[in-house]
PyMOL Python script that loads the backbone (N, CA, C, O; Angstrom):
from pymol import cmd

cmd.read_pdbstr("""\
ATOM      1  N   UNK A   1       3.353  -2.580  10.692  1.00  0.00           N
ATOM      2  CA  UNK A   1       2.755  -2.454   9.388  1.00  0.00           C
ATOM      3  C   UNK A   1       3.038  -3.729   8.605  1.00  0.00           C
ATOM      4  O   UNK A   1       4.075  -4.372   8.446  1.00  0.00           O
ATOM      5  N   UNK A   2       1.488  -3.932   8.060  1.00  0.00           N
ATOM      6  CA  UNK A   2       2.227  -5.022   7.266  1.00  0.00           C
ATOM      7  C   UNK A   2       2.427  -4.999   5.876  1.00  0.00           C
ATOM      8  O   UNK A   2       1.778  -4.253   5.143  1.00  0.00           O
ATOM      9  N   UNK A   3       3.754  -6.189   5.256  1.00  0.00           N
ATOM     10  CA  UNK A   3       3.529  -5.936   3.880  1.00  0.00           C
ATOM     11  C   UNK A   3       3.136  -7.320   2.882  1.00  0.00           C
ATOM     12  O   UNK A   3       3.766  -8.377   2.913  1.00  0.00           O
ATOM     13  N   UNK A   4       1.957  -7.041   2.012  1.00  0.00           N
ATOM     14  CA  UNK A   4       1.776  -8.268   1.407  1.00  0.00           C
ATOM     15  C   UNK A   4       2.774  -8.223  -0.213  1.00  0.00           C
ATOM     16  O   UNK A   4       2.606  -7.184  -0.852  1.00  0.00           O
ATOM     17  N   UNK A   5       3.417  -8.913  -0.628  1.00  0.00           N
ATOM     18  CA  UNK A   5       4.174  -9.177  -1.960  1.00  0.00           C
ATOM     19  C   UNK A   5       3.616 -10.252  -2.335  1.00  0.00           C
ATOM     20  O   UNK A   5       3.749 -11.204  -1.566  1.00  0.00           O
ATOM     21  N   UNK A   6       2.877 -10.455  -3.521  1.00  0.00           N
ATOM     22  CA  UNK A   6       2.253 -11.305  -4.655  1.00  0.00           C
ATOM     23  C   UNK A   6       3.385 -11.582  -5.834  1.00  0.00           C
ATOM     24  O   UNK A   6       4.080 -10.604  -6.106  1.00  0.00           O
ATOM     25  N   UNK A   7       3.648 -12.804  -6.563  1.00  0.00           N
ATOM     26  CA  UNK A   7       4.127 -12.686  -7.338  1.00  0.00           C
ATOM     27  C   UNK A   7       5.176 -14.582  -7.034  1.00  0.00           C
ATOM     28  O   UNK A   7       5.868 -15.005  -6.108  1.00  0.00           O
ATOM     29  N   UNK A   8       4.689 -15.226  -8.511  1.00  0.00           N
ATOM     30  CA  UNK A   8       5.635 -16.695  -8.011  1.00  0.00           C
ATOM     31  C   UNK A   8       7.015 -16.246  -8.108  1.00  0.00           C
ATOM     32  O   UNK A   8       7.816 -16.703  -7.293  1.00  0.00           O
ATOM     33  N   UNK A   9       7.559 -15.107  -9.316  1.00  0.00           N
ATOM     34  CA  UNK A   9       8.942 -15.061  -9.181  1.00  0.00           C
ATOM     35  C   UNK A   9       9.448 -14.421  -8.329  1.00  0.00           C
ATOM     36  O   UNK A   9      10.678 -14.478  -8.341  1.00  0.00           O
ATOM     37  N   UNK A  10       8.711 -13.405  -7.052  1.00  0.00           N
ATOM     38  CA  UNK A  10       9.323 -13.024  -6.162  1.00  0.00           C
ATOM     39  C   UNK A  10       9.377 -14.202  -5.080  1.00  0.00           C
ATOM     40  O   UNK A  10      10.283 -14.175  -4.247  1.00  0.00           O
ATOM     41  N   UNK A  11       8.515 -15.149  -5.068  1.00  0.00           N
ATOM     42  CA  UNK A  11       8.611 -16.089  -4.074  1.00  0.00           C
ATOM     43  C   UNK A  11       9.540 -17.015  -4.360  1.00  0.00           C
ATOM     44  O   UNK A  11      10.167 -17.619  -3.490  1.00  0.00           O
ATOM     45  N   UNK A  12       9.695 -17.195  -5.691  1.00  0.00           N
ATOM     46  CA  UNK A  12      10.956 -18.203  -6.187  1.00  0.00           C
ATOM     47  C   UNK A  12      12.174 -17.685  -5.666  1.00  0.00           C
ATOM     48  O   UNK A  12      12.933 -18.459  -5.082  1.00  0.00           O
ATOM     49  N   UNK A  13      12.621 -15.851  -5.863  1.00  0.00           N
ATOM     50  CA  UNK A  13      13.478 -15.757  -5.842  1.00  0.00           C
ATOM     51  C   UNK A  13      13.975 -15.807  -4.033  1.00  0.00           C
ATOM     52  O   UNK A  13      15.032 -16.209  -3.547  1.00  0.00           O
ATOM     53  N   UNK A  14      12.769 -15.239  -3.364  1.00  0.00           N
ATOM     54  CA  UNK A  14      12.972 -15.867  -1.778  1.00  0.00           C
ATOM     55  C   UNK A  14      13.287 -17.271  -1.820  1.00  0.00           C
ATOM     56  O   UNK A  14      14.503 -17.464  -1.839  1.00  0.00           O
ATOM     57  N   UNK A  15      12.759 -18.052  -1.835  1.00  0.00           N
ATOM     58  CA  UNK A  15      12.988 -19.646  -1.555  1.00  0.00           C
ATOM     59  C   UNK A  15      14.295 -19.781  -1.723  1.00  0.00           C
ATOM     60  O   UNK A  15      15.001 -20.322  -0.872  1.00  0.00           O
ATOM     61  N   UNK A  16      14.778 -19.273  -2.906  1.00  0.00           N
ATOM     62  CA  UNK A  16      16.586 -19.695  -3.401  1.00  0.00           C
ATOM     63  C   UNK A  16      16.998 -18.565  -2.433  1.00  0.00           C
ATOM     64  O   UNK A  16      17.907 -19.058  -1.766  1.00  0.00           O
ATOM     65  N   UNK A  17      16.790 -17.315  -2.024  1.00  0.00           N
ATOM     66  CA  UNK A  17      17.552 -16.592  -1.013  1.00  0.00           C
ATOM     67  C   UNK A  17      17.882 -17.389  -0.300  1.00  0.00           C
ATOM     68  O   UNK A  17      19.089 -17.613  -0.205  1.00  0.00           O
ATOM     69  N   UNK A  18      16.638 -18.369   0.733  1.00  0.00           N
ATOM     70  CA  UNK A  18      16.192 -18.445   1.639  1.00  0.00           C
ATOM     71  C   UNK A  18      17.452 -19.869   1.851  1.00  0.00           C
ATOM     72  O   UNK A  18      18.127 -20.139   2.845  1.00  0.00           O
ATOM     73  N   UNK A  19      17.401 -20.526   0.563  1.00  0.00           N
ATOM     74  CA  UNK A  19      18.156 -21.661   0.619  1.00  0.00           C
ATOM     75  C   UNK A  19      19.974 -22.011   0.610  1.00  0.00           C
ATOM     76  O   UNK A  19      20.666 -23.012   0.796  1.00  0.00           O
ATOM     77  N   UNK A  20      20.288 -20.201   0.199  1.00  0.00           N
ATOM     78  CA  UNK A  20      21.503 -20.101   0.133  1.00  0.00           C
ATOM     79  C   UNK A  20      22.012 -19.474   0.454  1.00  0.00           C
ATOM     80  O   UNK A  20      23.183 -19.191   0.203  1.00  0.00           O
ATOM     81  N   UNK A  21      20.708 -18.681   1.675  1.00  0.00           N
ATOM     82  CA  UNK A  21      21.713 -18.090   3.204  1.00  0.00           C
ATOM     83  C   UNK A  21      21.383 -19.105   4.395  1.00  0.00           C
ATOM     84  O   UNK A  21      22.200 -19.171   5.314  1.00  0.00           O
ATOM     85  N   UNK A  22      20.469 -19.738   4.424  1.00  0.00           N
ATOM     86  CA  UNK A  22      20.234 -21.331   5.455  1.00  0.00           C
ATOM     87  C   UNK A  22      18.735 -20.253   6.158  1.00  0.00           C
ATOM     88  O   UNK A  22      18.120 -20.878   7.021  1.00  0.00           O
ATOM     89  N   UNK A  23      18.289 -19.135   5.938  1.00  0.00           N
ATOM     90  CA  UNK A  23      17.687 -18.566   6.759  1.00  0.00           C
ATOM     91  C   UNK A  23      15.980 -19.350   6.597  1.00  0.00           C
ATOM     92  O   UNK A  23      15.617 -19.592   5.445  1.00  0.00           O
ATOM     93  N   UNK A  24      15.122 -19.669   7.635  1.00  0.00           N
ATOM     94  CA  UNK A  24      14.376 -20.145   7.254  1.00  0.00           C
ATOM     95  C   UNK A  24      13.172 -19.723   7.536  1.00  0.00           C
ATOM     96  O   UNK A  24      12.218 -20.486   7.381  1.00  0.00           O
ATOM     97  N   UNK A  25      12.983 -18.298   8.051  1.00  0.00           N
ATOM     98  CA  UNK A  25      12.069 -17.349   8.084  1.00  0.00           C
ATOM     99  C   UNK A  25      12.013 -16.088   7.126  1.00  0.00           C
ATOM    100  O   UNK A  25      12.918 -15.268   6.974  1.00  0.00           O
ATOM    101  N   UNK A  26      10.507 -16.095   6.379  1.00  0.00           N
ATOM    102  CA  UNK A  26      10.661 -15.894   4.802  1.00  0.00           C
ATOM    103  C   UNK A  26      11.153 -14.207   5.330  1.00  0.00           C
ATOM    104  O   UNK A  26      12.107 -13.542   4.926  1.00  0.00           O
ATOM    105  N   UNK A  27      10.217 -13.894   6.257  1.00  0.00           N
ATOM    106  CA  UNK A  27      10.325 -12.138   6.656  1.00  0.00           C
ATOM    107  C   UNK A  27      11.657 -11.875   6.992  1.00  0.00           C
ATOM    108  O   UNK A  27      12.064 -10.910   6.345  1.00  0.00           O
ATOM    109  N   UNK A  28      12.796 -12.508   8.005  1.00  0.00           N
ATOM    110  CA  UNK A  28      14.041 -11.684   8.320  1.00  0.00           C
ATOM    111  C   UNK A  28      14.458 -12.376   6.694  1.00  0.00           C
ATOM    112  O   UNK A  28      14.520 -11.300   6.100  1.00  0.00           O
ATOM    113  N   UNK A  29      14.685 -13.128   5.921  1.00  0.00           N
ATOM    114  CA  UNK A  29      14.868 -13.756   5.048  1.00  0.00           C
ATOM    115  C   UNK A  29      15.176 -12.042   4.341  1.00  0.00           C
ATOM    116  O   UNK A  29      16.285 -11.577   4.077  1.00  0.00           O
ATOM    117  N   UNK A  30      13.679 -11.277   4.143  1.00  0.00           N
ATOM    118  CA  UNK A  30      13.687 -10.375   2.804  1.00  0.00           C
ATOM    119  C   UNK A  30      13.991  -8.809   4.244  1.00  0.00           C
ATOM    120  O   UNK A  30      13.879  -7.647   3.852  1.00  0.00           O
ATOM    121  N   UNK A  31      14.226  -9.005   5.245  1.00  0.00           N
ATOM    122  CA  UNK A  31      14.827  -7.665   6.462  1.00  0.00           C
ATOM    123  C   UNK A  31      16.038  -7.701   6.166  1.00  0.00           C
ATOM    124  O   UNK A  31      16.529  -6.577   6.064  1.00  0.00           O
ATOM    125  N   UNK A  32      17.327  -9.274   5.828  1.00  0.00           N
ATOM    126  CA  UNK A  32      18.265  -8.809   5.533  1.00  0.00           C
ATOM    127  C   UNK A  32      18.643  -8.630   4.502  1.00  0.00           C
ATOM    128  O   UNK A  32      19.600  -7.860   4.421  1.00  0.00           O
ATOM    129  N   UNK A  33      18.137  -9.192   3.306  1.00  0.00           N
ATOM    130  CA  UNK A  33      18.435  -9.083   2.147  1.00  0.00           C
ATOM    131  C   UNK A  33      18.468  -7.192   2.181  1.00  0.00           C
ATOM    132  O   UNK A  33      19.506  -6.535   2.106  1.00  0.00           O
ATOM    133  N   UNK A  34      17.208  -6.671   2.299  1.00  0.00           N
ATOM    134  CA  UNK A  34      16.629  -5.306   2.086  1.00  0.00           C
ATOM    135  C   UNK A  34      18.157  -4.528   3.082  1.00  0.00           C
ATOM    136  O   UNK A  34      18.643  -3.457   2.717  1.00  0.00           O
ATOM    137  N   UNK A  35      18.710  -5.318   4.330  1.00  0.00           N
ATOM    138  CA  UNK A  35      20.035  -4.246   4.540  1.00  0.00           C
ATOM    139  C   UNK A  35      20.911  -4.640   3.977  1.00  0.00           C
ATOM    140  O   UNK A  35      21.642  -3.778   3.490  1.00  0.00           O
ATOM    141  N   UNK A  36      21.167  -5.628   3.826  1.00  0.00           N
ATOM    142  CA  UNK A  36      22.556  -5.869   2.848  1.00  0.00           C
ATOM    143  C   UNK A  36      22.268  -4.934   1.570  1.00  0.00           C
ATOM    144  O   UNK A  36      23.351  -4.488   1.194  1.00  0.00           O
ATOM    145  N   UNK A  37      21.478  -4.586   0.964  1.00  0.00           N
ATOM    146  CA  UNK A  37      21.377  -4.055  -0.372  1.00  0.00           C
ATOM    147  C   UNK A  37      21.631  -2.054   0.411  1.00  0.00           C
ATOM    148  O   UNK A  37      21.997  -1.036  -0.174  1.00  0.00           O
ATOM    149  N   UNK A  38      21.425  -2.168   1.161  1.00  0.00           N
ATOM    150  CA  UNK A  38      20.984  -0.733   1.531  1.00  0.00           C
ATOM    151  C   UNK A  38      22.572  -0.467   2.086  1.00  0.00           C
ATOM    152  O   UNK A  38      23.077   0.654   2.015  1.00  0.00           O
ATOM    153  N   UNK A  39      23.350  -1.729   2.691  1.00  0.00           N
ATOM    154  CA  UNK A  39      24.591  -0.949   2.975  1.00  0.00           C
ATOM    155  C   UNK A  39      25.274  -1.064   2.158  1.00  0.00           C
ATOM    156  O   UNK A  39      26.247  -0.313   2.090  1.00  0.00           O
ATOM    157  N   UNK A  40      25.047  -2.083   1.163  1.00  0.00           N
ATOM    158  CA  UNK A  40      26.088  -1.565   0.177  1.00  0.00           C
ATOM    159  C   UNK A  40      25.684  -0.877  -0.755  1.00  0.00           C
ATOM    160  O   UNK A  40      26.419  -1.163  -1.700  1.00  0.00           O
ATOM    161  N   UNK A  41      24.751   0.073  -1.162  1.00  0.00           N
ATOM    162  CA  UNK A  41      24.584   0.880  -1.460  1.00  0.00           C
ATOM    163  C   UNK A  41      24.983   2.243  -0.830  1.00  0.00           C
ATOM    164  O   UNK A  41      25.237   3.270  -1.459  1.00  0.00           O
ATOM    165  N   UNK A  42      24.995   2.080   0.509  1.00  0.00           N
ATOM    166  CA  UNK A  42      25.536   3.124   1.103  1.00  0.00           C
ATOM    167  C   UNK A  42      26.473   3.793   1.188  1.00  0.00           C
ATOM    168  O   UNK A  42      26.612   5.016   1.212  1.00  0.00           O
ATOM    169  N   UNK A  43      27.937   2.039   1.291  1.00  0.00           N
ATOM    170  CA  UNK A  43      28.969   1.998   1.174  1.00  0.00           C
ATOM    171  C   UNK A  43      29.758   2.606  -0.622  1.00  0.00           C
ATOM    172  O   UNK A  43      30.969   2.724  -0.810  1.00  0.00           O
ATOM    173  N   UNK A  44      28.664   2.891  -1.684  1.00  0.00           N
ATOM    174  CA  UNK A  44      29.396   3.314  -2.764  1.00  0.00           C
ATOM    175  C   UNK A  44      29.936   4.815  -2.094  1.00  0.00           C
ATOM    176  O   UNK A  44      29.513   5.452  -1.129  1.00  0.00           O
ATOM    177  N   UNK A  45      31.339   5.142  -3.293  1.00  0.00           N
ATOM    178  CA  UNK A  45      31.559   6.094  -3.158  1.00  0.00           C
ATOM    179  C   UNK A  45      30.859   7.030  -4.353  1.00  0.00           C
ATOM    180  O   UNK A  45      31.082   6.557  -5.468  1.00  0.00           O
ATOM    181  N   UNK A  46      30.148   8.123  -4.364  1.00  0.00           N
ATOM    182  CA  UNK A  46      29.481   8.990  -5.029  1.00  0.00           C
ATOM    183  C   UNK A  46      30.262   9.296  -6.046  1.00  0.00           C
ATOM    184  O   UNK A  46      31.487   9.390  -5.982  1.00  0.00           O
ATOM    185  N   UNK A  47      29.563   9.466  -7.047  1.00  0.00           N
ATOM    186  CA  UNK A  47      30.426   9.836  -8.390  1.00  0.00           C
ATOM    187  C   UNK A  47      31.281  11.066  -8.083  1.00  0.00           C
ATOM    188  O   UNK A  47      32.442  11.049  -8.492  1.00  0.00           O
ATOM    189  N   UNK A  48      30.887  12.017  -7.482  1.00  0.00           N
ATOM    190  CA  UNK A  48      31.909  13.335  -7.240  1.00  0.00           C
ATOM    191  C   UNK A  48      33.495  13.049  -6.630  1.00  0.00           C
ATOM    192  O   UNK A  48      34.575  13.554  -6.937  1.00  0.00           O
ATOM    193  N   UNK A  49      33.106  11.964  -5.586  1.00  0.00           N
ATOM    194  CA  UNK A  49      34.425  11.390  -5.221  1.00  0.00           C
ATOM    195  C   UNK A  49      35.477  10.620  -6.119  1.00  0.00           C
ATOM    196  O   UNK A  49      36.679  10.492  -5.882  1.00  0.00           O
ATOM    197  N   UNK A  50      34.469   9.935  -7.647  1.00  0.00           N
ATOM    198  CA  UNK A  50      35.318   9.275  -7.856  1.00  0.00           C
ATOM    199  C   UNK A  50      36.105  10.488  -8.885  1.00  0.00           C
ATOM    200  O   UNK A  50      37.307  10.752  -8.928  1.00  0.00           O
ATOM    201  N   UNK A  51      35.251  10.953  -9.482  1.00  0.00           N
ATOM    202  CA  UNK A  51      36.022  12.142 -10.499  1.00  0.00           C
ATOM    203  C   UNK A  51      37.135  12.948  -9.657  1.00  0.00           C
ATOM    204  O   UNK A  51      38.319  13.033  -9.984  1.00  0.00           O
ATOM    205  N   UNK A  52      36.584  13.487  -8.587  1.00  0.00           N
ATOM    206  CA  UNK A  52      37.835  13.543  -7.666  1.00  0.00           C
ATOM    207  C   UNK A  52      38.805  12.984  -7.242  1.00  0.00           C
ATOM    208  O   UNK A  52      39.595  13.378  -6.383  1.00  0.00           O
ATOM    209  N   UNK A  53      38.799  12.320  -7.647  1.00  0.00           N
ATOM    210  CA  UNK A  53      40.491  10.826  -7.305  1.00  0.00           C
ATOM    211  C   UNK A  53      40.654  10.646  -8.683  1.00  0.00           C
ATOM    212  O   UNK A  53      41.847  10.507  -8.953  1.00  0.00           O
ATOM    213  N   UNK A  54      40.014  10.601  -9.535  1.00  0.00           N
ATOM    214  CA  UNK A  54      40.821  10.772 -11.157  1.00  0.00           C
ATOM    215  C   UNK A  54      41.253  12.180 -11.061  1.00  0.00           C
ATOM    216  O   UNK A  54      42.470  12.304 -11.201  1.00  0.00           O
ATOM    217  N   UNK A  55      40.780  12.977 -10.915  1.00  0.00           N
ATOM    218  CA  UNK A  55      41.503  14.236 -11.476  1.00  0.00           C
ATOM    219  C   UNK A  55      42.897  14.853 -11.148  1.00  0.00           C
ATOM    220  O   UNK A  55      43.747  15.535 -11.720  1.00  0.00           O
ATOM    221  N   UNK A  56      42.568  13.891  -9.162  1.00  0.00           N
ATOM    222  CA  UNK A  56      43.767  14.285  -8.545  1.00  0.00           C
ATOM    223  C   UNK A  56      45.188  13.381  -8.945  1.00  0.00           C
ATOM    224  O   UNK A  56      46.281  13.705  -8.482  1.00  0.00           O
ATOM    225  N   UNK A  57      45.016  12.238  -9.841  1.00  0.00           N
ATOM    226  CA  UNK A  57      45.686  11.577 -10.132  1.00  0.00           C
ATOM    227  C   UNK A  57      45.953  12.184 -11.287  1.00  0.00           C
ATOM    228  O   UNK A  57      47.181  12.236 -11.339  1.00  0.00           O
ATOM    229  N   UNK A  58      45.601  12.565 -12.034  1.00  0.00           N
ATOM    230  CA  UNK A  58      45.623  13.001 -13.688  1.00  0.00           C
ATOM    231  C   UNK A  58      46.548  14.474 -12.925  1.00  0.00           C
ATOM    232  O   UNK A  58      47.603  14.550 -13.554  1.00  0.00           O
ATOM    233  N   UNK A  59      46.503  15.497 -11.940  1.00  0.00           N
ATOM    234  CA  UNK A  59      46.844  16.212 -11.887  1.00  0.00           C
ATOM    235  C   UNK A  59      48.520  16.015 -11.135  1.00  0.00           C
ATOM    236  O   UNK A  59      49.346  16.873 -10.823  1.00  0.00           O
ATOM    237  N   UNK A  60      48.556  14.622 -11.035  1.00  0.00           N
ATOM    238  CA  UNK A  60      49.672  13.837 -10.127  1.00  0.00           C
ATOM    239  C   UNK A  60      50.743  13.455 -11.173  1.00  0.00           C
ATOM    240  O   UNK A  60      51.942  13.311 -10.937  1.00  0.00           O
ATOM    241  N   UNK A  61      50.258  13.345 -12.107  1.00  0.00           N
ATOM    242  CA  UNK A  61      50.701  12.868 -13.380  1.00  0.00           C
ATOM    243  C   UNK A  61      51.472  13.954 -14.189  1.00  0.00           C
ATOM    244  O   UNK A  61      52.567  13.783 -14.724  1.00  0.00           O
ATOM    245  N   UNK A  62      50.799  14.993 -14.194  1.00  0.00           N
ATOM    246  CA  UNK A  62      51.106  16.271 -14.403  1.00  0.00           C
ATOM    247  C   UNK A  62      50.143  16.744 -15.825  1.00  0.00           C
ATOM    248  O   UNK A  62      50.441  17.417 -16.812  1.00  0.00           O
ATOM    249  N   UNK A  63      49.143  16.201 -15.501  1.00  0.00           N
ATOM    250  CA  UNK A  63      48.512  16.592 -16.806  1.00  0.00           C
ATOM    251  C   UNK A  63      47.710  17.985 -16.396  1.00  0.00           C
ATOM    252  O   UNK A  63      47.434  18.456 -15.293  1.00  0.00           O
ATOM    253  N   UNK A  64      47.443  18.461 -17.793  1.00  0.00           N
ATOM    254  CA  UNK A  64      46.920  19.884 -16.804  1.00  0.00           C
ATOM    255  C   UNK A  64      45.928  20.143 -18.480  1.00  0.00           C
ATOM    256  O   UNK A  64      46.083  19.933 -19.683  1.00  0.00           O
ATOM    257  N   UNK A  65      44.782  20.789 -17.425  1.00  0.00           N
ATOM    258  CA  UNK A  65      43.781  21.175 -19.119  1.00  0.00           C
ATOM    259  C   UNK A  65      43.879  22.404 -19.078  1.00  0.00           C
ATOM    260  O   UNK A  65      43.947  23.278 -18.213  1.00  0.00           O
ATOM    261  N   UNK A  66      43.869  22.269 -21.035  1.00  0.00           N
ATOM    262  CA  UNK A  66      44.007  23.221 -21.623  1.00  0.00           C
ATOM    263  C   UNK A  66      42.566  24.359 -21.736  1.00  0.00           C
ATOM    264  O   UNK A  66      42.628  25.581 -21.868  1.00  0.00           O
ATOM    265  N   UNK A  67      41.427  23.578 -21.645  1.00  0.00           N
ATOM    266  CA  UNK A  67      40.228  23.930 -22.297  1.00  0.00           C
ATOM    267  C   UNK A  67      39.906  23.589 -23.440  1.00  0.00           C
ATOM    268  O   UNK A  67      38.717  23.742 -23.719  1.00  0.00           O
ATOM    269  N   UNK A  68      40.836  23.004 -24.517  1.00  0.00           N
ATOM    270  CA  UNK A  68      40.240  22.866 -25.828  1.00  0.00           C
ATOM    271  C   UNK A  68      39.055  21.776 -25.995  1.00  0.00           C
ATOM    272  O   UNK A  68      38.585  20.831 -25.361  1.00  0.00           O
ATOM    273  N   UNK A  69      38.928  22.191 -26.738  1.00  0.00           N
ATOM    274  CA  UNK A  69      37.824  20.991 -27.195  1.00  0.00           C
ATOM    275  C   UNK A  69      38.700  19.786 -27.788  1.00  0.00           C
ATOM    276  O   UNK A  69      39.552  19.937 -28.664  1.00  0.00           O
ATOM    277  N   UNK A  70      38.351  18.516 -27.155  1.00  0.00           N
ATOM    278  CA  UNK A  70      38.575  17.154 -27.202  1.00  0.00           C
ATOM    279  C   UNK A  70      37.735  16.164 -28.201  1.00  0.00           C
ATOM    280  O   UNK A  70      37.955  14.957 -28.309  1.00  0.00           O
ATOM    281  N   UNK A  71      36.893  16.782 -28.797  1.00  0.00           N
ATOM    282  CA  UNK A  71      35.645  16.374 -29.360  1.00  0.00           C
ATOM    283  C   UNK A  71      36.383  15.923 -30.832  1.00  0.00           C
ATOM    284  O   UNK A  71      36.611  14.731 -31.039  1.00  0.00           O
ATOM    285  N   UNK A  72      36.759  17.026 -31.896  1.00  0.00           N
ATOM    286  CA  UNK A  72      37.348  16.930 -32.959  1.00  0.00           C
ATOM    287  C   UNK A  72      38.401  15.993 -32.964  1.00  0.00           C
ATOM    288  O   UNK A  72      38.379  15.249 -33.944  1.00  0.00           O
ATOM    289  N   UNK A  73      39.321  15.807 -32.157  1.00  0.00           N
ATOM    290  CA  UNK A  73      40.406  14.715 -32.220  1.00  0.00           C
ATOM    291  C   UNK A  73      39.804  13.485 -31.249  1.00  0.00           C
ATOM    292  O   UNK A  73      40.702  12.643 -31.205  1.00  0.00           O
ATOM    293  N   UNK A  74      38.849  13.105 -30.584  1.00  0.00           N
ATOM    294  CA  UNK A  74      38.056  11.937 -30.227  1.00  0.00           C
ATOM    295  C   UNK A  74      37.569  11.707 -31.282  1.00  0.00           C
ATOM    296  O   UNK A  74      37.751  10.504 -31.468  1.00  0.00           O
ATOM    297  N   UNK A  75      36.750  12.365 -32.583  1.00  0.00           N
ATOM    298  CA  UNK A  75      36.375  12.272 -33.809  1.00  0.00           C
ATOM    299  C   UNK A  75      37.146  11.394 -34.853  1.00  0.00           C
ATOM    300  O   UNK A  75      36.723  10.451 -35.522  1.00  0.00           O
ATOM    301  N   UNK A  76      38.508  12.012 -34.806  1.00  0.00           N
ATOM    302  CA  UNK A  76      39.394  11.576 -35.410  1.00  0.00           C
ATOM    303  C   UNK A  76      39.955  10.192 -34.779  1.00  0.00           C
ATOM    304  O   UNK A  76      40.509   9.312 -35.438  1.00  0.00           O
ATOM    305  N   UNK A  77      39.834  10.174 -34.086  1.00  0.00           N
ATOM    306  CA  UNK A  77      40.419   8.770 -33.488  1.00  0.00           C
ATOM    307  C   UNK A  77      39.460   7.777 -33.523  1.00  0.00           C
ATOM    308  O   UNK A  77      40.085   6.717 -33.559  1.00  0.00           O
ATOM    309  N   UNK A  78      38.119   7.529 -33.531  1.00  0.00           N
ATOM    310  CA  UNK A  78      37.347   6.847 -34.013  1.00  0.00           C
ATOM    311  C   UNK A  78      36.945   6.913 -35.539  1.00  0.00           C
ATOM    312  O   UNK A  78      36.089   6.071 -35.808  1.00  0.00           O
ATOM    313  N   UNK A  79      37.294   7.604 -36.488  1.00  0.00           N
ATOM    314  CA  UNK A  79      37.480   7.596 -37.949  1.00  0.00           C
ATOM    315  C   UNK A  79      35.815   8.772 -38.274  1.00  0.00           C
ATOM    316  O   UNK A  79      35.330   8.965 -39.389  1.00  0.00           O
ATOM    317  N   UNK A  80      35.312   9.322 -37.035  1.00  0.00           N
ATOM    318  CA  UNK A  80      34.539   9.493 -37.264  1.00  0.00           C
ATOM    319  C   UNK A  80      34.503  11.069 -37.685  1.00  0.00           C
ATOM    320  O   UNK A  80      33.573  11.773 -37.295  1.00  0.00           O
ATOM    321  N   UNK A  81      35.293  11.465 -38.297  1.00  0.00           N
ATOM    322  CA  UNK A  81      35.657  12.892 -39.156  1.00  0.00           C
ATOM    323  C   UNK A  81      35.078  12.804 -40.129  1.00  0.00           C
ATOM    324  O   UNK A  81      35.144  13.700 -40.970  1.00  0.00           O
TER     325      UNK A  81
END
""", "prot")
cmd.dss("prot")
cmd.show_as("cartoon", "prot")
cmd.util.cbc("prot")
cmd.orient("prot")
């Protein structure tokens, strides 16, 4: 399949890819760019994981929730009462 991309600033921004990975074929040029972006995208860890490693740390700490509402004294601490 093929793909056509129009556009001088997408071609600009190939050329400088192109010039500051040494690669000099425009197509693997934008095949690796497109996996490098895809594994490190892959490689994030998901927000659930990260709240999960704060919490387990916060719970390491020994903090423990109450349920209250945090809102009124975040209020207060920005003057915004």
């Amino acid at each position: 399949m093929a793909i056509h991309i129009k556009g001088d600033e997408i071609d600009a921004l190939l050329v400088r890819y192109c010039a500051m990975t040494g690669q000099t074929n425009k197509s693997e040029a934008v095949r690796q760019a497109l996996m490098a972006q895809i594994n490190a995208l892959s490689a994030r860890e998901s927000l659930s994981t990260r709240v999960g490693k704060v919490q387990a740390k916060a719970a390491a700490a020994g903090f423990v929730s109450t349920g209250e509402d945090l809102k009124p004294f975040f209020d207060e601490q920005w003057g915004e009462n």
